[in-house]
N, C-alpha and C positions, 0 to 999 in steps of 0.2 A: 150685980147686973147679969141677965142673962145671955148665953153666949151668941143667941141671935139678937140683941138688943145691939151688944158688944162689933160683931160684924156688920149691923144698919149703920151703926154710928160711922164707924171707920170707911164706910161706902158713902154715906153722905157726906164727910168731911173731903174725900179723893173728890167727889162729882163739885163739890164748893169748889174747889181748888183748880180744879181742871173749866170751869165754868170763868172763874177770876181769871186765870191766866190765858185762856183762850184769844181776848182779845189783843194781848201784847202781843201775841206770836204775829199779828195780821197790822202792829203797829202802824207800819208807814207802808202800808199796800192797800188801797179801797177797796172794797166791793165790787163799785163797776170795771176797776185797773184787771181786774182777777177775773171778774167775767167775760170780758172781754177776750183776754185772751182765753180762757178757757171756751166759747163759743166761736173765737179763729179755730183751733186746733179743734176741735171736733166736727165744725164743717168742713173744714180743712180733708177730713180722715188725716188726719197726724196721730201718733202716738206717744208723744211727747208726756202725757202724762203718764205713762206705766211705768217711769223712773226719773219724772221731774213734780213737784209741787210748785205752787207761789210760793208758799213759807214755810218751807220746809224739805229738810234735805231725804229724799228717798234712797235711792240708787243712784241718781246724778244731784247736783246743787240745786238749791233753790233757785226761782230763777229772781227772786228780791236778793238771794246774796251774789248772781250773776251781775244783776245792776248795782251793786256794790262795788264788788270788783271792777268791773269796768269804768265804773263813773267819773266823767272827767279825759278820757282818754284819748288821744287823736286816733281815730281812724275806730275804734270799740263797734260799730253798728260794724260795718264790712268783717271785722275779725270776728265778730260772735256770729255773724251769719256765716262765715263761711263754716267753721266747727261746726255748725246746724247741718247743711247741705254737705258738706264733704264726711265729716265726722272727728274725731279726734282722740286722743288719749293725753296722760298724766297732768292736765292742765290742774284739776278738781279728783286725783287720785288714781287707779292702780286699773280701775273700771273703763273702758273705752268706750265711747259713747259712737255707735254704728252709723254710717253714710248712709245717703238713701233715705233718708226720710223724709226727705220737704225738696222740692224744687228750691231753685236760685231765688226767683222771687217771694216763696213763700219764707226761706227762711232768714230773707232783709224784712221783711213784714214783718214775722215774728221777733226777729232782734229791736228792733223799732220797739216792740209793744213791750217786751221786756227789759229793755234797758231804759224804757222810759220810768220804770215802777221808781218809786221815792224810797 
């Protein structure tokens, strides 16, 4: 087999792969759940996503493993808004996630849309 046959192969078997698995990572978060917030935060002007994804952990947490974590919790909407608007550290690692980013209201709106994710 030729050695660009050898490297098609081995590229279309990663693009299969990563093609299959795409859908799990987005498991238990919809479409509209993820546009939705993602169309808050951009009229918003937030910048929430240059270190947060839906499903996936960038420089801060996912914000589906945020709704994880909190799930079930008295008082979770007020406590993850206020980490939004104030900011915080070592909650999700070593990275401090900076104040200032969102009004009071905007980030009980965004804790709402985010801890609602399944």
């Amino acid at each position: 087999m030729s050695r660009f046959r050898t490297m098609f192969t081995a590229a279309a078997g990663t693009l299969a792969l990563a093609a299959f698995l795409q859908p799990a990572a987005m498991a238990g978060v919809s479409k509209a759940d993820a546009a939705k917030i993602n169309s808050y935060v951009e009229s918003n002007g937030l910048s929430c996503m240059g270190c947060h994804a839906i499903d996936h952990k960038v420089m801060g947490p996912a914000f589906d493993a945020v709704a994880k974590k909190y799930k079930g919790k008295a008082g979770a909407t007020a406590d993850v808004a206020k980490r939004i608007a104030d900011g915080s550290s070592g909650v999700w690692g070593s990275v401090p996630m900076p104040s200032g980013q969102a009004t009071p209201a905007q980030a009980k709106k965004l804790s709402e849309m985010i801890l609602s994710l399944d």
